[in-house]
C-alpha positions in Angstrom: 181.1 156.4 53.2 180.0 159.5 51.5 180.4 162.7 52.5 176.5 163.2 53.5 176.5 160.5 55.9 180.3 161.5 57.4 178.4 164.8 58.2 175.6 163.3 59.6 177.4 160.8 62.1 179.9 163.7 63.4 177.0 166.1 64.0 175.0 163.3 65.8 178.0 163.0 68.0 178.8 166.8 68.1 175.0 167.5 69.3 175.6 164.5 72.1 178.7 165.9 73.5 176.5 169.5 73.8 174.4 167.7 76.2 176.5 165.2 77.7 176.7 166.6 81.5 179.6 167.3 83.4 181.1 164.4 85.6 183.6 165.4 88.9 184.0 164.7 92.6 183.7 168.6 93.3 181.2 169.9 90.7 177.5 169.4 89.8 176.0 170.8 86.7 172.8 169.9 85.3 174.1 170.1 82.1 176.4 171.9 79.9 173.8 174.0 78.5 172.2 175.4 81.1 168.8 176.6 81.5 168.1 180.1 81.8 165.9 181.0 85.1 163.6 183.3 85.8 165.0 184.6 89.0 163.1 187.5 89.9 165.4 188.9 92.7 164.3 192.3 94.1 167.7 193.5 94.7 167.8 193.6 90.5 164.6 195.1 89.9 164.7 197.8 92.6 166.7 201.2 93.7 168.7 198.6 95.8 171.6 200.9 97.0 169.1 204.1 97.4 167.7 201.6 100.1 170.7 200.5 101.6 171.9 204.3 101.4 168.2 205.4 103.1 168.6 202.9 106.0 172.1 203.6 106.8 171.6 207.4 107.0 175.1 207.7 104.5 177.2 205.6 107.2 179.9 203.5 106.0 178.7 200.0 105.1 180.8 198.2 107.3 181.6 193.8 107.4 179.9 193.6 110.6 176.6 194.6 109.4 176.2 191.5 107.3 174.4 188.2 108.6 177.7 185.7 108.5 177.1 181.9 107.8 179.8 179.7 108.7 181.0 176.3 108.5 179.3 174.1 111.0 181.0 172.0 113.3 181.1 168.2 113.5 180.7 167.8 110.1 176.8 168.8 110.2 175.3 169.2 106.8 173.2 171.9 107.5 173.8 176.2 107.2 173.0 178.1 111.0 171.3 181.0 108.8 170.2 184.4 110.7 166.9 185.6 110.0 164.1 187.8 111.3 162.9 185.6 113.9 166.1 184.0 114.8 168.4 181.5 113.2 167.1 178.8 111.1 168.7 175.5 109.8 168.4 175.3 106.2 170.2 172.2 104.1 171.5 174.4 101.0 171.8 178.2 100.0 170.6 179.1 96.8 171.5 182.7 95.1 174.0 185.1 92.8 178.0 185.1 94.1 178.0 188.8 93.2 181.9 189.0 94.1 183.9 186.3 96.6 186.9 187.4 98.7 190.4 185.3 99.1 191.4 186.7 102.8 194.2 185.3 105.1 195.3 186.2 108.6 197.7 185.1 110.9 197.6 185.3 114.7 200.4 185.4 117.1 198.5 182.8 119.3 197.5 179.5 118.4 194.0 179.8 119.8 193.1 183.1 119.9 189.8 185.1 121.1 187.0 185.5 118.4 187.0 189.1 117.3 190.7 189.3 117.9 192.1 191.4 115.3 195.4 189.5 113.5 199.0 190.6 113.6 198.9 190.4 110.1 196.3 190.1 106.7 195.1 190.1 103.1 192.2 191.0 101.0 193.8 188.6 98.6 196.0 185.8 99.7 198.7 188.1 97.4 200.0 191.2 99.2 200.0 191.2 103.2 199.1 194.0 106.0 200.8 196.1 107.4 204.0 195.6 105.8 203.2 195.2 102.1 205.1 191.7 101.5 204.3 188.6 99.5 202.0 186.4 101.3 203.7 183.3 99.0 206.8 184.0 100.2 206.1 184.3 104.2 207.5 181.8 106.4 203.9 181.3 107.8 202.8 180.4 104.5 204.9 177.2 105.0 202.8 173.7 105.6 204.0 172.5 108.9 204.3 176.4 110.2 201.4 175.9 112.1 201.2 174.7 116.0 205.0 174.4 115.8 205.1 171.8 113.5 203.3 169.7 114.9 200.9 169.3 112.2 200.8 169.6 108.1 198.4 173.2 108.7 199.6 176.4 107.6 199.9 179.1 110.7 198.6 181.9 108.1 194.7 181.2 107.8 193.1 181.2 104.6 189.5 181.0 103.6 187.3 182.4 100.9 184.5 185.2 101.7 181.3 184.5 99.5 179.1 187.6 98.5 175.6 185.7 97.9 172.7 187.4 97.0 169.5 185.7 97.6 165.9 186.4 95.7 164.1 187.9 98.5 166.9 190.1 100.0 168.6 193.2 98.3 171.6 192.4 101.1 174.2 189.3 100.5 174.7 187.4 103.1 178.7 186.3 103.9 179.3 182.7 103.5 182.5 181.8 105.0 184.0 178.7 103.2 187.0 177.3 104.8 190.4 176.5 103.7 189.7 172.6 103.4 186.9 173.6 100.3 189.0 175.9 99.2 190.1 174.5 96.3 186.5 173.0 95.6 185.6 176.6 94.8 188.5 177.5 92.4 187.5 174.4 90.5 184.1 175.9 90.3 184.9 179.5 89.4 187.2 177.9 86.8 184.4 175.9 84.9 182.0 178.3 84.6 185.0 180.5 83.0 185.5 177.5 80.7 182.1 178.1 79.6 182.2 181.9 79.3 179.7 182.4 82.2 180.3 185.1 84.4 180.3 183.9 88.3 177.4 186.9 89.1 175.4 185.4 86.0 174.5 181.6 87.3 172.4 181.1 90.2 174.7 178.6 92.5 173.1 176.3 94.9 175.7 175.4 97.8 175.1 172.7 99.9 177.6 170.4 102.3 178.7 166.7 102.8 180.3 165.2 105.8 183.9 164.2 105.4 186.4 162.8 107.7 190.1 163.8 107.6 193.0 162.1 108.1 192.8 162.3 112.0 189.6 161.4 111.7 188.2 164.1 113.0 184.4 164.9 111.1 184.2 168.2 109.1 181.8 169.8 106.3 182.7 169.7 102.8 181.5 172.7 100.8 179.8 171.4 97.1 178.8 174.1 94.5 175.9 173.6 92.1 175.0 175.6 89.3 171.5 175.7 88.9 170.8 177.9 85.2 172.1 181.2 84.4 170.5 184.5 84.7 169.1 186.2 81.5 171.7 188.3 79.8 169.1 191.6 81.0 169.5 190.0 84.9 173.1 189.1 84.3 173.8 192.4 83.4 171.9 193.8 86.0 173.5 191.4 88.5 177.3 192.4 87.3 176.2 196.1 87.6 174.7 196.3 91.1 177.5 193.6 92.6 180.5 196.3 91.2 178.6 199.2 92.7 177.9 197.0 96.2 181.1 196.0 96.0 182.7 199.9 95.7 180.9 201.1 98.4 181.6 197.9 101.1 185.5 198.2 100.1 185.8 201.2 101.9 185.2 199.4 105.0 188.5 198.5 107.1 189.7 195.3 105.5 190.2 193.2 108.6 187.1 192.8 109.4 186.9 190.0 106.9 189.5 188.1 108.5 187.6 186.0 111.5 189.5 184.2 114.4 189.0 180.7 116.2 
């Protein structure tokens, strides 16, 4: 074979693999090259934090002020989402992850009160509160720590706190995604850095599945979508305003991102 036609078979299957989408049980993408959107979020085209700075007369931009959505019960498939006129029940949430928190807290009671502060946290699954140790190397850390043993569950509870900013809304709302997707996440964050593409530069679609575990007890399972990736202007935008957001909500009292029940 001469060299012409070597060339022309190995770009022919270079050019297929570029296009060739990306197979998993945890991750959909449309492709690997994906399609940049035209997003038009007002939080990106607007004096976003003047706004929130306005509103707030200067006060501290505290965890509590944010509209929470959390995993539903029973393995429902649909997102309880706050909104002007009440909740609404909506299948999937579509936006920008401006920034995403690892927290963990532990509580001295096995079923403890909602808005019970913990014994003990962390911003980042790493280094704990009050006392400054390593979270890997706490006994409650242990599988089989919680409920005396009696189960496979760590006492110490870990989730993820998702920043997601949505097109019509300069204010992210807090998606809570618990431990069991988890990992589903990670997965996700680490493709698009296989790619090179920033987690604040794709618009993510998030929706859930029904799942049974091994008790047989129903739960939701959190799935992450990325549906085409901002222009590098937005992107850059995006990146900008979630580092400034982010500096200015960090100064709230870091427990408040830990949730109990």
């Amino acid at each position: 074979m001469d060299n012409d036609k070597l060339k022309g078979r190995l770009g022919g299957k270079i050019q297929a693999s570029k296009t060739e989408p990306i197979k998993g049980e945890v991750l959909h993408m449309q492709n690997t090259a994906l399609a940049s959107v035209n997003s038009e979020y007002i939080a990106l085209t607007s004096d976003a934090l003047g706004i929130i700075n306005e509103n707030l007369k200067n006060q501290q931009l505290s965890y509590a002020l944010f509209d929470v959505i959390k995993s539903p019960s029973g393995g429902a498939t649909s997102f309880t989402v706050p909104g002007l006129s009440g909740d609404e029940m909506q299948r999937e949430l579509t936006g920008i992850i401006l920034d995403y928190n690892t927290p963990r807290a532990y509580w001295d009671t096995p079923d403890p009160v909602e808005g019970t502060p913990p014994v003990c946290f962390s911003r980042d699954s790493v280094i704990s509160h009050p006392d400054g140790k390593a979270c890997a190397r706490c006994m409650y850390n242990e599988f089989g720590s919680k409920d005396n043993g009696d189960s496979n569950g760590k006492a110490c509870k870990e989730s993820v706190v998702i920043f997601l900013l949505r097109p019509d809304n300069i204010m992210p709302i807090i998606v809570r995604v618990p431990v069991s997707s988890k990992v589903i996440f990670q997965k996700y964050m680490t493709r698009l850095v296989g790619r090179m593409i920033p987690l604040s530069g794709v618009v993510t679609k998030i929706t859930l599945e029904k799942a049974t575990n091994k008790t047989g007890q129903p739960y939701a399972l959190y799935n992450f979508e990325a549906m085409g990736t901002l222009s590098a202007e937005e992107a850059a935008t995006a990146k900008a305003f979630g580092q400034k957001f982010m500096e200015v909500l960090n100064a709230a009292d870091v427990p408040e991102i830990a949730e109990a029940g």
